[in-house]
C-alpha positions as CSV (number, residue, x, y, z in Angstrom):
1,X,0.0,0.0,0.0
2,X,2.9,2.3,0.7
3,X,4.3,1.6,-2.3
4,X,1.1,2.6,-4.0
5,X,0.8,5.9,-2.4
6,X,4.7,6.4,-3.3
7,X,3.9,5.9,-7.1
8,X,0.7,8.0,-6.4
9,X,2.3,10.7,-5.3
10,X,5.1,10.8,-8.0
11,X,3.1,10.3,-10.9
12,X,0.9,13.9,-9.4
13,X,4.0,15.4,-9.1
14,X,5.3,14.6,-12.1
15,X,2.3,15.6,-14.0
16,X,2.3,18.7,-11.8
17,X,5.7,19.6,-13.1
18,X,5.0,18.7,-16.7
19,X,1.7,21.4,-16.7
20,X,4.4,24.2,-14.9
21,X,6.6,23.6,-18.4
22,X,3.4,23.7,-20.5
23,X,2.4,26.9,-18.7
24,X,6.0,28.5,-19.7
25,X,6.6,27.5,-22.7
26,X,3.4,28.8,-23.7
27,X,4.1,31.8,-21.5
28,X,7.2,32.0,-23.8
29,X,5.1,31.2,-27.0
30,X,3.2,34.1,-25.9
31,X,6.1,36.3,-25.6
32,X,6.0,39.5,-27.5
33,X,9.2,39.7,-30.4
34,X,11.4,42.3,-29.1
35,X,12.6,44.4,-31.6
36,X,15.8,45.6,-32.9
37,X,16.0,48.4,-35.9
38,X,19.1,49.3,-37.8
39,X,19.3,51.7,-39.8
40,X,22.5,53.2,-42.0
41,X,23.3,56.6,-43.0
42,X,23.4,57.4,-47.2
43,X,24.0,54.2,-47.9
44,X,22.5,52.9,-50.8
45,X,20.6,50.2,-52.6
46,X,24.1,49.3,-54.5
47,X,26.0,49.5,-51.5
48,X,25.5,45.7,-50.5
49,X,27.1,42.5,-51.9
50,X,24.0,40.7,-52.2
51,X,22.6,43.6,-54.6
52,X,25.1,42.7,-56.8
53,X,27.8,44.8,-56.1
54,X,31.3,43.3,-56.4
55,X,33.7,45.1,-54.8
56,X,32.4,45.7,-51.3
57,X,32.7,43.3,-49.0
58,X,29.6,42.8,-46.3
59,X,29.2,39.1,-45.7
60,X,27.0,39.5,-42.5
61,X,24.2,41.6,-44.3
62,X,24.6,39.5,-47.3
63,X,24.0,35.8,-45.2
64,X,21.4,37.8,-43.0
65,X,19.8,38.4,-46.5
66,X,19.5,34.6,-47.2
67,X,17.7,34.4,-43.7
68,X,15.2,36.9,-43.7
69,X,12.3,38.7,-45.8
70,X,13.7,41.2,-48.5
71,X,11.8,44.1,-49.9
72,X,12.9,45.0,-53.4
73,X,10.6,48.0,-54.3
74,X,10.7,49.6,-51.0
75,X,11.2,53.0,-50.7
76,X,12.6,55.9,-47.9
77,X,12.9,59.7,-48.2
78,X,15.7,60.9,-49.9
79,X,17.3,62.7,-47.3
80,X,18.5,62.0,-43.5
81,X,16.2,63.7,-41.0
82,X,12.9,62.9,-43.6
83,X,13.1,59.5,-43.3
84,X,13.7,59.1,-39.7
85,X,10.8,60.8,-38.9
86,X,8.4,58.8,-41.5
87,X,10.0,55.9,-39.6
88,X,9.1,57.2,-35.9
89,X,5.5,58.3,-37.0
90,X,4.0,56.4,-40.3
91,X,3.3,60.0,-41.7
92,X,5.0,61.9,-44.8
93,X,7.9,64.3,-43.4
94,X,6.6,67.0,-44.5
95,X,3.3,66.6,-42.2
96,X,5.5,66.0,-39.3
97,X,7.5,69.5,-39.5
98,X,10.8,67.5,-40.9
99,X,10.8,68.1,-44.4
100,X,15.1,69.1,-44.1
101,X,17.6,68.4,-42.4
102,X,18.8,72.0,-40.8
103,X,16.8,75.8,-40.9
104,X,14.3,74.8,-38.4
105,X,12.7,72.2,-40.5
106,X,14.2,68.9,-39.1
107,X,12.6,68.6,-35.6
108,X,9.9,66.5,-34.9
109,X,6.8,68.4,-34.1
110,X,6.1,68.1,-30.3
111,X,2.3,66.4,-30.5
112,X,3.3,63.7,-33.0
113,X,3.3,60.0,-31.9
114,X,6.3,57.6,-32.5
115,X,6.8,54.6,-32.5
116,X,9.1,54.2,-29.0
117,X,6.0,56.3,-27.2
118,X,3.4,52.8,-29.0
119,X,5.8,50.3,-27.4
120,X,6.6,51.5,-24.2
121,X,3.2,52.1,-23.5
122,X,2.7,48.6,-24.2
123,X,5.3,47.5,-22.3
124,X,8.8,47.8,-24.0
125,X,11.6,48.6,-23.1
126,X,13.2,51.2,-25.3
127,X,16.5,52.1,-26.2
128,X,18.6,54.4,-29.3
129,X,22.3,54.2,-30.2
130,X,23.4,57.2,-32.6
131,X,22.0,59.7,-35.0
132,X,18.6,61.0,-34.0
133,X,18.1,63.8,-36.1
134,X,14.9,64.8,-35.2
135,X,15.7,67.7,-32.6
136,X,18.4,68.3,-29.9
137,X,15.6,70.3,-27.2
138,X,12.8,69.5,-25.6
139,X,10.3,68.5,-27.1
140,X,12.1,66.6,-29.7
141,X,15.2,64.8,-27.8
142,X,14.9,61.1,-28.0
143,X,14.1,60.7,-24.3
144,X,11.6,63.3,-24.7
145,X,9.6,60.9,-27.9
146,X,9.3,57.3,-25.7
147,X,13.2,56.1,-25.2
148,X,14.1,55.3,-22.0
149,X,17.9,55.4,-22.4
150,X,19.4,57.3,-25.5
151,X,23.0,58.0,-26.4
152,X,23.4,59.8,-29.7
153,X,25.1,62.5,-31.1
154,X,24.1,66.1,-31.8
155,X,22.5,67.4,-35.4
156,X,22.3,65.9,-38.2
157,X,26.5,64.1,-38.0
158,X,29.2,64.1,-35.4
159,X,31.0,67.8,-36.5
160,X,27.6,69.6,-37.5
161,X,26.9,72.5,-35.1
162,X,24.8,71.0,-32.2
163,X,27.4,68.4,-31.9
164,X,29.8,68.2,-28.6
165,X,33.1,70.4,-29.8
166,X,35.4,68.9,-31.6
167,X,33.9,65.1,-32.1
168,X,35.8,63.8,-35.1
169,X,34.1,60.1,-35.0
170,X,37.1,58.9,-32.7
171,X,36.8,59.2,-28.9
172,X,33.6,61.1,-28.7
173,X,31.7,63.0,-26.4
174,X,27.9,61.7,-27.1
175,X,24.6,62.8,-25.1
176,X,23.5,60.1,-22.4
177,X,19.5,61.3,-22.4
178,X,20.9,64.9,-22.9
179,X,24.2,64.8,-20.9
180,X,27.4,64.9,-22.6
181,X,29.2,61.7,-21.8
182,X,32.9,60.5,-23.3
183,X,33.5,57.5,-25.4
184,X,36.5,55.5,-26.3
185,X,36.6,54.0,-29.7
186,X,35.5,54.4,-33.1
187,X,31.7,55.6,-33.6
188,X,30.3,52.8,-35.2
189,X,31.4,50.5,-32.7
190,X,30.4,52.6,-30.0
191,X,26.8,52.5,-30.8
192,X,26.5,48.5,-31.3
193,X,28.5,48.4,-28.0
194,X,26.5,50.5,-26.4
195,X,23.1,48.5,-28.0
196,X,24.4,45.4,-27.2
197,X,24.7,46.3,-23.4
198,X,21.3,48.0,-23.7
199,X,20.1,44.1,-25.1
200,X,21.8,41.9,-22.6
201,X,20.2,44.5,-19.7
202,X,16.4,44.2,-21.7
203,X,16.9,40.9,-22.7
204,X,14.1,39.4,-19.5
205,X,11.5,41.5,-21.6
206,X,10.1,42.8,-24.5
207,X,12.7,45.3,-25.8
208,X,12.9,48.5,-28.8
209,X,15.8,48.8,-29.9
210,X,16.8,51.1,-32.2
211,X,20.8,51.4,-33.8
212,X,20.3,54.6,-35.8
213,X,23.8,55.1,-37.5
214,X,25.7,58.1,-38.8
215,X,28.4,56.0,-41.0
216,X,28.5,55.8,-44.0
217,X,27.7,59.5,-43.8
218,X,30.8,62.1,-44.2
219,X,33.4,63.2,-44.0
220,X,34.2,59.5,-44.3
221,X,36.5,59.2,-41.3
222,X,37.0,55.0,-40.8
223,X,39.7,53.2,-38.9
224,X,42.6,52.4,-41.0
225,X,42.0,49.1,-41.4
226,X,38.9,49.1,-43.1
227,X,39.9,51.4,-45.3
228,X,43.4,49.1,-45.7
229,X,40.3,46.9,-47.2
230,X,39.9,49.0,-50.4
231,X,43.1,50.9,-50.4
232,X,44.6,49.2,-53.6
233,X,40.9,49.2,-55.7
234,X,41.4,51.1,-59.0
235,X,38.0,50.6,-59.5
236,X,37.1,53.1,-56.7
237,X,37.8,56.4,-55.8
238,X,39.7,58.1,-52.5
239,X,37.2,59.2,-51.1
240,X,34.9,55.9,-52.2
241,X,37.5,53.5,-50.6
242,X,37.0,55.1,-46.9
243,X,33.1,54.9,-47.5
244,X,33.0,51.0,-48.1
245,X,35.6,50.7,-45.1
246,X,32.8,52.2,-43.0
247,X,29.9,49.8,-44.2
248,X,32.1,47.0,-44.0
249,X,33.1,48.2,-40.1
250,X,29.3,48.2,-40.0
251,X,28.6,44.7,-41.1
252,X,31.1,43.3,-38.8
253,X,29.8,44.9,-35.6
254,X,26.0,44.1,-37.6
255,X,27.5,40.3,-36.8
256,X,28.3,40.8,-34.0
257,X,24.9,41.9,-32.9
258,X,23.7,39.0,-34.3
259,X,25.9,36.3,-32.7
260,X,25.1,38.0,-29.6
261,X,21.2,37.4,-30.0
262,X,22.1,33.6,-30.7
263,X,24.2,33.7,-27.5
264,X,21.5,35.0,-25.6
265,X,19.5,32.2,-26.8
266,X,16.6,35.3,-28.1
267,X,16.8,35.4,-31.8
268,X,14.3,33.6,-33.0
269,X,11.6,35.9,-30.9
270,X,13.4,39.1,-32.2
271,X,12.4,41.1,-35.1
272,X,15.8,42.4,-36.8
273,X,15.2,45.1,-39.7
274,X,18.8,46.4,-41.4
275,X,17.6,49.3,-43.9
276,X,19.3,52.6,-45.0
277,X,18.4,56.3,-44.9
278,X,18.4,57.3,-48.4
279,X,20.3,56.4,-51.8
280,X,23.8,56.4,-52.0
281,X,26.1,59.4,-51.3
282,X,29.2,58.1,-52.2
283,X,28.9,55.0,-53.4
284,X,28.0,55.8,-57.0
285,X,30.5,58.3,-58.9
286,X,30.8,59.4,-62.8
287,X,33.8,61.1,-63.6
288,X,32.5,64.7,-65.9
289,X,35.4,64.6,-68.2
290,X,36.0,60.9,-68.9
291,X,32.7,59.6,-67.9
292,X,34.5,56.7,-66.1
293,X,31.8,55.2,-63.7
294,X,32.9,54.4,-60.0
295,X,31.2,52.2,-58.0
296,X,28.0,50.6,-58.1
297,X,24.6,51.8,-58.5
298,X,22.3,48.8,-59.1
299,X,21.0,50.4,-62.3
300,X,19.3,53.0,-60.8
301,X,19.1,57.0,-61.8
302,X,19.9,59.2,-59.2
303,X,21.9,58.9,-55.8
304,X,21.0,60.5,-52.0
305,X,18.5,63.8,-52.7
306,X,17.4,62.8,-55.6
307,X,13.6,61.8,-56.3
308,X,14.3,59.3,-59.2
309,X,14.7,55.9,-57.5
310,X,18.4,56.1,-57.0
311,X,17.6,58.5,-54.6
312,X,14.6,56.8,-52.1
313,X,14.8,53.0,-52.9
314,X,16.8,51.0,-50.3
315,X,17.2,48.1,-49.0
316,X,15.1,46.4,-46.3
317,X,15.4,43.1,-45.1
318,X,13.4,42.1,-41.8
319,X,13.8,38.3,-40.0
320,X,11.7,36.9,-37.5
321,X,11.9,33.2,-37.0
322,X,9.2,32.7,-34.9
323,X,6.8,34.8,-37.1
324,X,8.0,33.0,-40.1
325,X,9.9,35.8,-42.1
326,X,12.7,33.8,-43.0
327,X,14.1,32.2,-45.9
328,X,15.4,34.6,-48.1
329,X,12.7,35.5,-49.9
330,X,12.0,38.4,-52.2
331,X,8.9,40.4,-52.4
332,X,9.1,43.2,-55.0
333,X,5.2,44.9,-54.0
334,X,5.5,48.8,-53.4
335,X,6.2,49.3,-49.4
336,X,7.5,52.2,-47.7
337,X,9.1,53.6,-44.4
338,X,5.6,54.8,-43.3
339,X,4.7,51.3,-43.2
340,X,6.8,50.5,-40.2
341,X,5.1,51.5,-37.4
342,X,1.9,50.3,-38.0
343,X,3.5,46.8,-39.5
344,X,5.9,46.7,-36.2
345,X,3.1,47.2,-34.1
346,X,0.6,44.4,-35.6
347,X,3.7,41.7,-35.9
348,X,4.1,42.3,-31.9
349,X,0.5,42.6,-31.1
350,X,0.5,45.7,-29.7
351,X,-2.7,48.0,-29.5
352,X,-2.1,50.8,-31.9
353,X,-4.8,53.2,-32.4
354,X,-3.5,56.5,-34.7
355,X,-3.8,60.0,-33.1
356,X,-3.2,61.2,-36.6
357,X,-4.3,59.9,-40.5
358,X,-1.4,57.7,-41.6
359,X,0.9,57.8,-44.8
360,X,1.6,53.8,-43.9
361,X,-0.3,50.6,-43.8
362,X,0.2,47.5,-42.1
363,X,2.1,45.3,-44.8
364,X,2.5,42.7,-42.3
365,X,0.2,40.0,-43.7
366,X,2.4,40.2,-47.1
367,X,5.8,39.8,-45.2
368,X,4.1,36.9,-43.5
369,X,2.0,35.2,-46.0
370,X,2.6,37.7,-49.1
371,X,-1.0,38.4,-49.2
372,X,-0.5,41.1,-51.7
373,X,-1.2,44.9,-49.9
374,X,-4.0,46.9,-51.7
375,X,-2.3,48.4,-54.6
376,X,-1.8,52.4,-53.4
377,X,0.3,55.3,-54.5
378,X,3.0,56.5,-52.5
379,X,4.8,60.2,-52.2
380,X,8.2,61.0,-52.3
381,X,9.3,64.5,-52.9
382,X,13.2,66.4,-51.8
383,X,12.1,70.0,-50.2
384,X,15.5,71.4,-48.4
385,X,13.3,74.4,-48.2
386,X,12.1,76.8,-45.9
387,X,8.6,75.9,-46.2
388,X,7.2,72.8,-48.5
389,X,6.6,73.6,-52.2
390,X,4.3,72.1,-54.0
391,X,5.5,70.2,-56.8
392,X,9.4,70.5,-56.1
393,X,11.1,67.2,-56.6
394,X,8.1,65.4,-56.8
395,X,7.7,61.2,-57.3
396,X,4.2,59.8,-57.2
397,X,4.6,55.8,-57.3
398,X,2.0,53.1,-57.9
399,X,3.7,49.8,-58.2
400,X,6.7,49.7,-61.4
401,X,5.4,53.4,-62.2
402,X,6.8,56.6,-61.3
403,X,6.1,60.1,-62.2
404,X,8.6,62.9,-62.0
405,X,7.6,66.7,-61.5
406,X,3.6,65.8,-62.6
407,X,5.1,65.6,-66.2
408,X,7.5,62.7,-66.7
409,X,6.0,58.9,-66.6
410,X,8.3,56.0,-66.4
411,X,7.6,52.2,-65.9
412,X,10.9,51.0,-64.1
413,X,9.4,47.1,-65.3
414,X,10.8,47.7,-68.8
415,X,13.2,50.5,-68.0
416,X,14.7,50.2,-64.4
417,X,16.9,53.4,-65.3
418,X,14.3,55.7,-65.8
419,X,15.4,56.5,-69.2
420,X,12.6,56.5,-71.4
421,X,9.4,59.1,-70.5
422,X,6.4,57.6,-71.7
423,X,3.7,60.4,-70.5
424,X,2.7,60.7,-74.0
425,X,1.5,57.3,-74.5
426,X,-0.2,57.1,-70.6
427,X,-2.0,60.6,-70.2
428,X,-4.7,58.6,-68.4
429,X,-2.7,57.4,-65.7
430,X,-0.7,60.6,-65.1
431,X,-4.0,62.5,-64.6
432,X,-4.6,60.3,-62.4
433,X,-1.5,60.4,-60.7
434,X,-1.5,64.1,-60.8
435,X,-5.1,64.1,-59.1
436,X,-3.8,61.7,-56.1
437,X,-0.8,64.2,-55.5
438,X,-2.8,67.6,-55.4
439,X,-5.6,66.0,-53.3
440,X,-2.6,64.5,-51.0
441,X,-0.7,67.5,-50.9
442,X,-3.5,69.5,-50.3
443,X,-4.8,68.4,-47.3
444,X,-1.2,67.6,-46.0
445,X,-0.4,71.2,-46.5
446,X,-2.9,72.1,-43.8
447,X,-1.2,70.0,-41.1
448,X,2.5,71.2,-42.0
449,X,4.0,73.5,-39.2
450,X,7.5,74.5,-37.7
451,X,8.3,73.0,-34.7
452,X,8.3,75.0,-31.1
453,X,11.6,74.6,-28.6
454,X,10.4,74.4,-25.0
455,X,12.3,77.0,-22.8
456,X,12.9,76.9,-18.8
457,X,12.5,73.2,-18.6
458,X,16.5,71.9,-18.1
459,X,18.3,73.8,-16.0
460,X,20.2,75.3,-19.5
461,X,18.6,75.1,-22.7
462,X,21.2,75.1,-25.9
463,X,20.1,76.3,-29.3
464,X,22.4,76.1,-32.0
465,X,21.9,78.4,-35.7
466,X,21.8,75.0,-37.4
467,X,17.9,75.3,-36.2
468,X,17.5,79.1,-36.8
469,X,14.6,79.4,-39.8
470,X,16.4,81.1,-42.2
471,X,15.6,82.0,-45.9
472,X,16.2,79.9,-48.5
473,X,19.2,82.1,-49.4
474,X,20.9,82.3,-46.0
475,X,22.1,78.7,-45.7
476,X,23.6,78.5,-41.4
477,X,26.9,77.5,-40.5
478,X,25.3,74.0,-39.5
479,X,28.9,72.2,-39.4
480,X,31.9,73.1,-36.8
481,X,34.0,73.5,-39.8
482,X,31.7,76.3,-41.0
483,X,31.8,77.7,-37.6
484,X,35.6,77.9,-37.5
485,X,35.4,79.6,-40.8
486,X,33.4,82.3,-39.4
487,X,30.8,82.0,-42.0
488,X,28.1,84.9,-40.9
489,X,24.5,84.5,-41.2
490,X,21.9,86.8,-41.2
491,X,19.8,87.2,-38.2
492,X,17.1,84.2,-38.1
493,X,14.5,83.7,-35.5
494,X,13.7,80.8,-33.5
495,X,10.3,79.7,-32.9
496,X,10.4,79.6,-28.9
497,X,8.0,78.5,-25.9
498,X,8.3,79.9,-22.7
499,X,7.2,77.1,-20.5
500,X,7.3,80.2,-17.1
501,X,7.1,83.4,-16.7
502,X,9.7,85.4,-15.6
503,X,13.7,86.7,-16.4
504,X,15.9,84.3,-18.2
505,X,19.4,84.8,-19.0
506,X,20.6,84.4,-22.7
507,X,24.2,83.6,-23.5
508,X,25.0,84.9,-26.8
509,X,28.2,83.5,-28.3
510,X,30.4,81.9,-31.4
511,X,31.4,78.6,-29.9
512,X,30.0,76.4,-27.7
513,X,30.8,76.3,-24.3
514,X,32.6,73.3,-23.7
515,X,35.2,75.0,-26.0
516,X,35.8,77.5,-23.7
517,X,37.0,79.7,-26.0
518,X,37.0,83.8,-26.3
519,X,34.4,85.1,-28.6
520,X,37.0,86.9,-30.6
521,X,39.1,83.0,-31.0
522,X,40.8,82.5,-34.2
523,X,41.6,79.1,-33.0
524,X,44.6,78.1,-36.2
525,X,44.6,74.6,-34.6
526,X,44.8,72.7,-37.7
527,X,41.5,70.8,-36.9
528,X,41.8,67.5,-38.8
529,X,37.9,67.2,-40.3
530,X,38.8,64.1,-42.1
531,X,40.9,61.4,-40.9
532,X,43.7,60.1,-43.2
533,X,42.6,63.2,-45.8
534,X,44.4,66.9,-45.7
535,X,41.7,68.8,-45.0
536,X,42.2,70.7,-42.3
537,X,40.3,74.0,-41.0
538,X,42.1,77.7,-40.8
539,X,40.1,79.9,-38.4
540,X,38.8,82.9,-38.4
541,X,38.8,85.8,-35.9
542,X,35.4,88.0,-35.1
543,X,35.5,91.1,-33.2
544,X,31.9,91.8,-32.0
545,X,30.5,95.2,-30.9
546,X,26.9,94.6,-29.7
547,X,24.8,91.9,-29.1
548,X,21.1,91.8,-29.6
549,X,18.2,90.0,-28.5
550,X,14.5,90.0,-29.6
551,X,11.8,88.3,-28.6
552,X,8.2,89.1,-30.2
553,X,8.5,93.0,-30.7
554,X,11.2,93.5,-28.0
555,X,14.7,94.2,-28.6
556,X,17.2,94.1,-25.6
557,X,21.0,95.1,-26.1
558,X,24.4,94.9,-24.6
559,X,28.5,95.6,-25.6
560,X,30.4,92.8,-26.0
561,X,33.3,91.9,-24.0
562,X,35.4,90.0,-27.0
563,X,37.8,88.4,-24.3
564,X,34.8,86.5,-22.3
565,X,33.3,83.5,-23.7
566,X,29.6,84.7,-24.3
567,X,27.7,87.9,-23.8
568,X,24.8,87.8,-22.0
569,X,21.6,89.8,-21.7
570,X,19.1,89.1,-18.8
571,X,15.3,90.1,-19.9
572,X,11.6,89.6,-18.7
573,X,9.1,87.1,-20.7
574,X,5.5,86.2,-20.8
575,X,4.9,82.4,-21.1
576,X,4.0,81.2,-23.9
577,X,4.9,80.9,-28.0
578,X,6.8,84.0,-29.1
579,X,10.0,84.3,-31.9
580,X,13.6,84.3,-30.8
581,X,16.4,86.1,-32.9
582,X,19.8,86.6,-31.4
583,X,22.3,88.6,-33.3
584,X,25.6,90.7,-33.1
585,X,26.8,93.0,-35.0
586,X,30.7,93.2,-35.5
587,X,33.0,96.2,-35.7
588,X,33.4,96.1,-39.5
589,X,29.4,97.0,-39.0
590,X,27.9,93.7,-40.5
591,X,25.0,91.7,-38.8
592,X,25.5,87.6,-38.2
593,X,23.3,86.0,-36.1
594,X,24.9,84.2,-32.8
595,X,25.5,80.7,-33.2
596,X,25.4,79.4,-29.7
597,X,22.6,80.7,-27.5
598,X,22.5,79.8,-23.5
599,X,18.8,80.2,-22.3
600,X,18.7,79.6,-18.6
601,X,16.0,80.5,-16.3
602,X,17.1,83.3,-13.4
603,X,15.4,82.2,-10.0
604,X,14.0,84.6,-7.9
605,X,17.0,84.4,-4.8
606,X,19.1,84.8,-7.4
607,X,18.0,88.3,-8.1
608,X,18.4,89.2,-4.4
């Protein structure tokens, strides 16, 4: 009897034990995929191995290829900032105040949802590693739009104007959620280092992660031996050989991401994407004189800014084992980078309800069973404006077809160079075309608007002239190398928002103030701009005599002091949304807007 009790009692226990595993690995089954994004920086469509370019040499992409889903006809902005913020919202840039990448016009306006903000409300955690591009004050920072950690770089590139002083892509100084922070090493592995610690943290629970990269982007500074990869390739020029050193660094450390995910025994619940930001920058030359091509292009007209397809079609490959995209397969429907969020969103079954009409639909029963999406047209256009024009740049696409600037018709399924314009022989469909692009632009034109920088929230708020909202014909000094040339500008506002009422103190000044430099610098340093390149920087002295502030119709003054680092003016503000323009004028009498302002709140024992 004992003995049956004994065998009683193990086979409950056993059978006890054997619902517990049931329970978890269902639990597990039930997981959500976390998610890792990686996205490159003007590289192109040709700038892959596996595209069919010979020369460059990116294994890891190329076998990551053979394991994932790949979208042939899929299509991005053709600039930097644009196609980040299409990415973050599902919504063309230029409804989302990003339609550039400097003059005010590449921050994310403040009320728009992303993609971060959808996931961690559902539960994510959320990291990004490297170029944000979407605004470097509040209301735009990364950790301000739904990241819980952030480390990235200032502007648009390490060495543009918001940028910490000095970073050349070597042993940087990057922003931790808005606080400068120095790095060891090169850029590129910085970031994936930086992910990677972010993963093995996150890895308990559903995780964002997003490795937003600024390489291949110039000035095409690489450790030596990548570009000891390409250094004896006739076939390439100088400048081309330090560009494929960078995307090969980046498909070594893209391996090393990977093998990490198979250590950590998560891959096949994580959702990789690789894509790129634009067409190639660099990576597709013709010599004027000779006509010599260099590089690769994949057949395509046009490279990065251009609205022919050379321009906006990129690669995109996405792999999720456990949501069956896998197995190399290509599917060649139209898709676009405003289909990411809400395709994201439905793989990982998270509630997503839009606050605003979307440019993007969910494409995620095609990557999953290639249902085929509902056949759509698509907008692409390059502004680098002030303010959107309509018409300028302009590609309507519906499947193979593209028209150009409402007039030229092309049908990329018998002439994948865009050679031939058949509008003559299709005046059907480009009315039609024409009709989709003036109702779309039309009604997107009534939700475009500049974004507003929140003031008296940190305890100092910078604002760099790379975000002043100049004309069209007053281009800022949005790089340090333009700085150090002394290039003036004319006196731009900012569109502001006084979060409290009260006296704030303004720092007007050249440099930034990690510098530490005199206002009057010349600074002959021989700044190297580009690594293994002679291209170094001769500055340039400025002898100011007043500086000027103005906010709405009220103009405050003050000499300058060329020896001290900054001039500052205190004044009294209403809260609220006013303009901001901060200028000096120099002794030779010309006007130049500053290009560092300090905007601090002054407490009231302060004052006393």
């Amino acid at each position: 009897m004992k003995c049956n009790y004994t065998i009683f009692f193990y086979f409950i226990s056993s059978f006890l034990f054997f619902q517990s595993c049931v329970k978890i690995i269902e639990k597990d089954d039930l997981k959500r995929p976390n998610i890792i994004v990686v996205i490159t920086d003007d590289q192109g469509y040709g700038d892959l191995g596996h595209t069919g370019n010979s020369i460059i040499k990116t294994p890891a992409i190329d076998s990551f290829s053979k394991q994932s889903v790949n979208l042939s006809n899929y299509h991005v902005s053709t600039t930097c900032a644009p196609t980040r913020s299409a990415m973050m919202t599902g919504r063309n840039p230029n409804r989302v105040g990003v339609w550039h990448t400097i003059m005010g016009a590449s921050m994310l306006n403040g009320d728009e949802q992303t993609l971060p903000e959808v996931l961690k409300e559902a539960g994510y955690t959320t990291g990004m590693f490297g170029k944000w591009h979407l605004g470097d004050n509040h209301p735009f920072r990364p950790h301000d739009k739904g990241f819980d950690s952030a480390l990235y770089h200032g502007g648009g590139g390490i060495g543009q104007t918001p940028d910490y002083w000095n970073n050349n892509y070597f042993d940087d100084t990057y922003f931790r959620n808005g606080e400068p922070e120095k790095h060891e090493g090169y850029c590129t592995d910085v970031w994936f280092e930086e992910a990677i610690k972010f993963i093995e943290n996150a890895k308990d629970e559903p995780f964002f992660t997003y490795i937003s990269l600024n390489a291949p982007h110039g000035p095409y500074n690489v450790p030596k031996e990548y570009y000891d990869l390409y250094a004896d390739e006739t076939e390439l020029l100088e400048s081309q050989k330090r560009f494929y050193g960078m995307i090969t660094n980046i498909d070594d450390n893209f391996k090393t991401l990977l093998d990490k995910l198979d250590e950590l025994k998560i891959s096949d619940n994580t959702i990789v994407l690789f894509t790129t930001d634009n067409g190639t920058a660099n990576g597709f030359k013709k010599d004027p004189k000779t006509k010599k091509v260099y590089g690769y292009n994949a057949g395509m007209r046009g490279t990065k800014a251009s609205h022919y397809d050379g321009g906006h079609r990129v690669p995109m490959i996405i792999r999720w084992p456990n949501g069956a995209l896998e197995g190399g397969k290509t599917l060649s429907e139209l898709t676009s980078h405003v289909d990411l969020l809400p395709t994201l969103t439905s793989l990982a079954k998270v509630p997503f309800t839009p606050k605003k009409e979307l440019d993007g639909v969910d494409i995620s029963q095609y990557l999953q069973n290639e249902n085929k999406p509902e056949e759509r047209m698509i907008i692409v256009d390059t502004q680098r404006l002030s303010w959107p024009k309509k018409g300028k740049q302009s590609c309507v696409m519906q499947g193979d077809w593209r028209l150009i600037d409402g007039k030229d018709l092309y049908n990329l399924k018998t002439d994948p160079g865009q050679e031939n314009n058949i509008a003559d022989q299709h005046q059907e469909r480009v009315e039609k075309m024409n009709a989709f692009y003036t109702t779309w632009w039309d009604k997107m034109i009534q939700e475009t608007k500049y974004s507003v920088i929140d003031l008296g929230i940190d305890k100092v708020d910078v604002i760099t002239c790379h975000d002043a909202h100049t004309d069209d014909d007053n281009y800022p000094p949005w790089n340090q190398k333009l700085i150090r040339d002394g290039k003036l500008m004319k006196p731009a506002k900012f569109l502001v928002n006084f979060t409290k009422k009260g006296k704030y103190k303004i720092g007007l000044s050249r440099w930034p103030e990690e510098s530490g430099l005199p206002l009057n610098a010349e600074l002959n340093d021989d700044y190297p701009i580009t690594k293994y390149v002679d291209a170094r920087v001769k500055g340039k002295s400025l002898e100011f005599e007043k500086a000027f502030i103005k906010i709405g119709n009220k103009v405050s003054e003050a000499s300058v002091d060329n020896t001290l680092t900054s001039t500052d003016i205190t004044v009294d503000v209403e809260e609220g949304q006013t303009d901001l323009t901060a200028w000096f004028t120099t002794k030779d009498g010309e006007e130049t807007n500053a290009f560092y302002l300090y905007v601090s709140k002054v407490e009231e024992e302060s004052l006393m």
